[in-house]
C-alpha positions in Angstrom: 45.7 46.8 -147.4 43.5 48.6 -150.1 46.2 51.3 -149.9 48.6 49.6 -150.7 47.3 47.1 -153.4 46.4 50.5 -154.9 49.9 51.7 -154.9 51.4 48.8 -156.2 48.8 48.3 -159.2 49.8 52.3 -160.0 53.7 51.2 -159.7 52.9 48.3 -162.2 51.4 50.5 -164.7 53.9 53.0 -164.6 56.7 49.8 -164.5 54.4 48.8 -167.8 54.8 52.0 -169.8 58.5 52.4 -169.1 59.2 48.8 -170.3 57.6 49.5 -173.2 58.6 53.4 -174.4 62.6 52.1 -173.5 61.5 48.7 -175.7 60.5 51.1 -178.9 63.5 53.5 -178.3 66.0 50.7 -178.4 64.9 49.2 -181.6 64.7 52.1 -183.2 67.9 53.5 -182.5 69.3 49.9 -183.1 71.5 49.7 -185.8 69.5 46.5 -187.1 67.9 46.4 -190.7 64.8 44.7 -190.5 64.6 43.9 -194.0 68.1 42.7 -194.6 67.9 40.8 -191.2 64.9 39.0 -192.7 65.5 38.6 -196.1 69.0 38.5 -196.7 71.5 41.4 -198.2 71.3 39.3 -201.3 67.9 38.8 -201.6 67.1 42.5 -201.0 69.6 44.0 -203.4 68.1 42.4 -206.7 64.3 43.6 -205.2 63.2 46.3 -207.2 62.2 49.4 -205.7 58.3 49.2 -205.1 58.9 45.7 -204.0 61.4 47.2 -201.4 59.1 50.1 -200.6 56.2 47.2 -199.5 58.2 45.1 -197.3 59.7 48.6 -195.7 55.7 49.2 -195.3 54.9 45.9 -194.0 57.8 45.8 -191.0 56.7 49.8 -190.6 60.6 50.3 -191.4 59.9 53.7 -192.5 57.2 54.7 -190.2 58.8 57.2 -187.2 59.2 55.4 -183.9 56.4 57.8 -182.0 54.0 56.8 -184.2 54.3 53.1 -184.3 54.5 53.4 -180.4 51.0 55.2 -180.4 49.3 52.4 -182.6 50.6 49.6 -181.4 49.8 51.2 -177.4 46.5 51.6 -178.7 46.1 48.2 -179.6 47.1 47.0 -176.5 44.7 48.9 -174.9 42.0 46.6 -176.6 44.2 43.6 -175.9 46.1 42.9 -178.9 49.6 42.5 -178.5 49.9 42.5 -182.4 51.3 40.6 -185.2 54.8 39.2 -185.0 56.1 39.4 -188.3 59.2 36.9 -187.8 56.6 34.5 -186.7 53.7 35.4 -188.9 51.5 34.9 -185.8 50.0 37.3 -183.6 52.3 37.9 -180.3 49.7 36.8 -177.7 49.8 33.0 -179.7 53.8 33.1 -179.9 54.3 34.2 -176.1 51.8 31.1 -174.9 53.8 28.8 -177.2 57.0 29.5 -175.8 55.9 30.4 -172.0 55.5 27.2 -170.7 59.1 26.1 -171.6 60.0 28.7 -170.2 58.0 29.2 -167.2 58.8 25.7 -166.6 62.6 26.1 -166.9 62.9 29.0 -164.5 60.6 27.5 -162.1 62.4 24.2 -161.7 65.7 26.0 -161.8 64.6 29.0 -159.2 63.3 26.3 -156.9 66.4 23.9 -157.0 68.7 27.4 -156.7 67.1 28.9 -153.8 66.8 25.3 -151.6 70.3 24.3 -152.3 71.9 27.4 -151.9 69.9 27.6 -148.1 71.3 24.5 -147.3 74.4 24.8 -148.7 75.0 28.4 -146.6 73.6 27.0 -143.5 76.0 23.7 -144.1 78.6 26.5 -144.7 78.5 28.4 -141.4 77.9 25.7 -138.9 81.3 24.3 -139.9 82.5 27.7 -140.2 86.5 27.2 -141.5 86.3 23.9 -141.9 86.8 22.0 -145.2 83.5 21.7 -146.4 82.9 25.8 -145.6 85.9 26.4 -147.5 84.3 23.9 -150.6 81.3 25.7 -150.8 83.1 29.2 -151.0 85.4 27.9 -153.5 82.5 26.8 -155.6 80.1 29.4 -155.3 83.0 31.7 -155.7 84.0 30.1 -159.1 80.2 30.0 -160.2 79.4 33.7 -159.4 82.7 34.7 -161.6 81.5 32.0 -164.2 79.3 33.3 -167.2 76.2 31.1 -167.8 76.5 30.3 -171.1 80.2 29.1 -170.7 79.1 27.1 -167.9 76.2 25.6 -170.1 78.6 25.2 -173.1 80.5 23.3 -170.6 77.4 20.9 -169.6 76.7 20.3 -173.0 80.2 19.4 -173.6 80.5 16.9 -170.9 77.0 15.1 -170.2 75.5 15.3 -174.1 78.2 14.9 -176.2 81.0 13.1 -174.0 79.1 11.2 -172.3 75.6 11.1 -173.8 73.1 11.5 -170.8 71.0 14.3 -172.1 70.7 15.3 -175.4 71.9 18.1 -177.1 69.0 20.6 -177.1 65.7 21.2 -178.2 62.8 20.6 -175.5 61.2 17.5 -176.9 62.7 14.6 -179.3 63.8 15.6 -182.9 61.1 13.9 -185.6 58.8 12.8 -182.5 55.4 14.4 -183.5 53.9 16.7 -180.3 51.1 14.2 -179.6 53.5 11.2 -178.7 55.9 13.6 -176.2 55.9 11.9 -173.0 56.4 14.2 -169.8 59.2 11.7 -169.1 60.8 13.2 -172.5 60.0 17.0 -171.9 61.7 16.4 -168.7 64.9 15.1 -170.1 65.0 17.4 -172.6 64.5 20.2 -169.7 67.0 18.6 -166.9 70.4 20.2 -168.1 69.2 23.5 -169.1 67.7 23.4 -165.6 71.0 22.1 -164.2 72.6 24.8 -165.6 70.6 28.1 -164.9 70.4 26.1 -161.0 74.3 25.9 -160.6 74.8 29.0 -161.4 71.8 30.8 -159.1 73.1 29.2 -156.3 76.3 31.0 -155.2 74.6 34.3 -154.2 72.1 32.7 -151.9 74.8 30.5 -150.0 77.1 33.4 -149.3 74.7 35.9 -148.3 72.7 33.1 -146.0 76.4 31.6 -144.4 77.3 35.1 -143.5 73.6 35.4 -142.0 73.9 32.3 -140.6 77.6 33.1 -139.0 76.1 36.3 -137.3 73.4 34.8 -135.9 75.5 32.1 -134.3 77.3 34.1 -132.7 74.6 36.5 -131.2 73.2 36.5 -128.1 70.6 34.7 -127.7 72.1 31.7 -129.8 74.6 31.8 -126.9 72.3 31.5 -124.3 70.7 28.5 -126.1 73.8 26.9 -125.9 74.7 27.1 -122.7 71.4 25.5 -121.9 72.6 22.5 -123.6 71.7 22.6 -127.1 74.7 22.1 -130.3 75.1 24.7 -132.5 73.0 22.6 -135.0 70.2 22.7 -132.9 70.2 26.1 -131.7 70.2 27.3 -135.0 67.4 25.4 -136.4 65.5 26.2 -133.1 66.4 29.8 -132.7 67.7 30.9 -135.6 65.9 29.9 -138.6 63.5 32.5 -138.5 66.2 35.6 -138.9 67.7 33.6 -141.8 64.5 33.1 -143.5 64.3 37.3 -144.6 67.4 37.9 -146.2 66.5 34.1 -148.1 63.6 35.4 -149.1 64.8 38.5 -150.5 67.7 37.0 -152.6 65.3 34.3 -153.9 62.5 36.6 -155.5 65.2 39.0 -156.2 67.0 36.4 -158.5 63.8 36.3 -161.3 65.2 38.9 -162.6 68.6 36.9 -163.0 67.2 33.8 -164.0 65.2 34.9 -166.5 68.3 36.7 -167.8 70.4 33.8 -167.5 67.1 31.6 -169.3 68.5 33.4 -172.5 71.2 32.6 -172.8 70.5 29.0 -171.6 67.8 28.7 -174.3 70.0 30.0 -177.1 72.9 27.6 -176.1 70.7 24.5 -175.7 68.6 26.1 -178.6 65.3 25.6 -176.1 61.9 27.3 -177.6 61.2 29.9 -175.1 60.9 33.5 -174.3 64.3 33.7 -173.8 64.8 32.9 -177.6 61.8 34.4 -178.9 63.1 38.0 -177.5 67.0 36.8 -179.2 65.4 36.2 -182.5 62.8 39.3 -182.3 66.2 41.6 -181.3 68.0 40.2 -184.2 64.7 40.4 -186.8 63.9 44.2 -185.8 60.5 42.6 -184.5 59.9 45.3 -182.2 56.0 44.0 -181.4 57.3 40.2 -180.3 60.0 42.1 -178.3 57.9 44.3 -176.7 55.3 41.7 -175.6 58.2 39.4 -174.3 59.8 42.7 -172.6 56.4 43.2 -170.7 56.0 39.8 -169.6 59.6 39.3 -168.1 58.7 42.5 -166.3 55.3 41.4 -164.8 57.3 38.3 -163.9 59.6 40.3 -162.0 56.8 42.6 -160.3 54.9 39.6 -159.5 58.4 38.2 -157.5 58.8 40.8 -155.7 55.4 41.7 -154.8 55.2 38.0 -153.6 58.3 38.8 -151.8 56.3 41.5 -149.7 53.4 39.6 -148.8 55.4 36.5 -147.5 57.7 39.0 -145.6 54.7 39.9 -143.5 53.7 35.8 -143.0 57.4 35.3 -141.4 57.9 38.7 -140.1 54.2 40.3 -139.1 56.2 43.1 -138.0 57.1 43.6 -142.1 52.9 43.7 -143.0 52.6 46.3 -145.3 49.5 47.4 -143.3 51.4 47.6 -140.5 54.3 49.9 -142.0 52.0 52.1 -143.8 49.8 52.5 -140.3 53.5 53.1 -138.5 54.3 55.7 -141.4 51.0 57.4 -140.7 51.5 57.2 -136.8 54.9 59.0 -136.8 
């Protein structure tokens, strides 16, 4: 096990240095102006010179890519994730602003996602032709085609302003000062970008589990339960759970990635304050620090899923222990 907590702390640092170098390149070679982003083409046409020279200075327009890289990697090192300048706040106080609305949104909506589309696969293959199999292929079908902001610019359309359930963004109540948000109001506020990002994660995890769910229905052993008496229901809930439980599991922690993705543009259509929109507005500004904090959390997020992802393959499966494969590895 110390092995291979090793290797995966080395393949988390390496995972860490990519993110960023690829983070500085893109900025750089982005065709973005920081300073007319920031302060207008107007604005930064009747500046003078020296007064253009000192903002250039101040967003390190004019200092080469390698060697902002080096300085701001060596602040890091000492735990400074600098100063965002859009913000005028250092990074590490703009990423815990925004992470809990966004940690929050994901969480609820990666949850919802991964239960419904389970059910909804397992629903899917036991009536296998039938007309609610052919609903739930139709609709995951339509949703997996579907882009997520159109599908959220469709929610929005329909529950805020037609018919005025939820309102129309923001994640707590417009002139309400922070002390007097209920949780009662967060959650409102939260519930349809959470609705959206959940509708759309769930058509890859009911396909994939009804086709797993059709194959192990038919094997052999689900056979044999059956002719012992049992429906297909209850053979596959007795017998068959387990063997649907993997390929779950996979799809689940590998849909972070995608629902953090999919947070972004959620969060910039329901104009929700999280990382999704602190990373749109730090693209846009040419804030390369901001973007390169919120670039390294996303990808501990991910790491994190999937290294979860490992470790509960070994609690349902101990034949999928990492000990186990590396002592296999070593055996052979």
């Amino acid at each position: 096990m110390a092995r291979y907590v090793v290797s995966q702390l080395g393949r988390f640092l390496l995972l860490m240095v990519a993110v960023a170098v690829v983070t500085f390149a893109l900025v750089s070679l982005s065709p973005v102006d920081p300073l007319q982003a920031n302060v207008g083409q107007a604005a930064l046409m009747s500046m003078s010179e020296e007064k253009r020279a000192a903002l250039a200075a101040y967003w390190g327009a004019d200092t080469p890519m390698l060697e902002r890289f080096l300085a701001w990697a060596g602040d890091l090192l000492h735990g400074d994730l600098g100063m965002s300048l859009r913000y005028n706040a250092p990074v590490a106080e703009v990423i815990a602003s925004r992470a809990a609305n966004s940690l929050a949104l994901m969480g609820v909506a990666w949850v919802a996602s991964g239960v419904l589309g389970f059910v909804l696969g397992v629903a899917a293959a036991l009536r296998e032709g039938r007309l609610l199999d052919r609903f739930v292929r139709g609709y995951c079908f339509v949703l997996a085609a579907s882009p997520t902001f159109w599908v959220g610019l469709l929610l929005l359309m329909v529950f805020s302003v037609w018919l005025g359930w939820f309102p129309l963004g923001f994640s707590v109540p417009v002139g309400v000062a922070a002390a007097d948000v209920t949780f009662a109001d967060a959650l409102h506020h939260m519930a349809l970008p959470a609705i959206t990002l959940s509708v759309v994660g769930v058509a890859n995890v009911a396909l994939h589990t009804r086709a797993k769910a059709i194959d192990v229905l038919n094997s052999d052993y689900v056979r044999f339960a059956r002719a012992r008496g049992l429906t297909r229901r209850e053979a596959l809930i007795r017998h068959g759970l387990r063997n649907l439980a993997l390929p779950a599991i996979t799809l689940q922690f590998s849909q972070i990635a995608e629902i953090f993705g999919g947070s972004v543009l959620v969060e910039e259509v329901f104009s929700y304050p999280g990382l999704g929109q602190a990373a749109v507005t730090a693209g846009l500004g040419g804030d390369v620090a901001l973007l390169a904090g919120v670039a390294l959390v996303s990808a501990a997020l991910v790491f994190t899923g999937n290294l979860a992802a490992n470790l509960i393959y070994g609690l349902v499966d101990p034949r999928m222990r990492p000990v186990r494969r590396q002592k296999e590895v070593a055996d052979d």
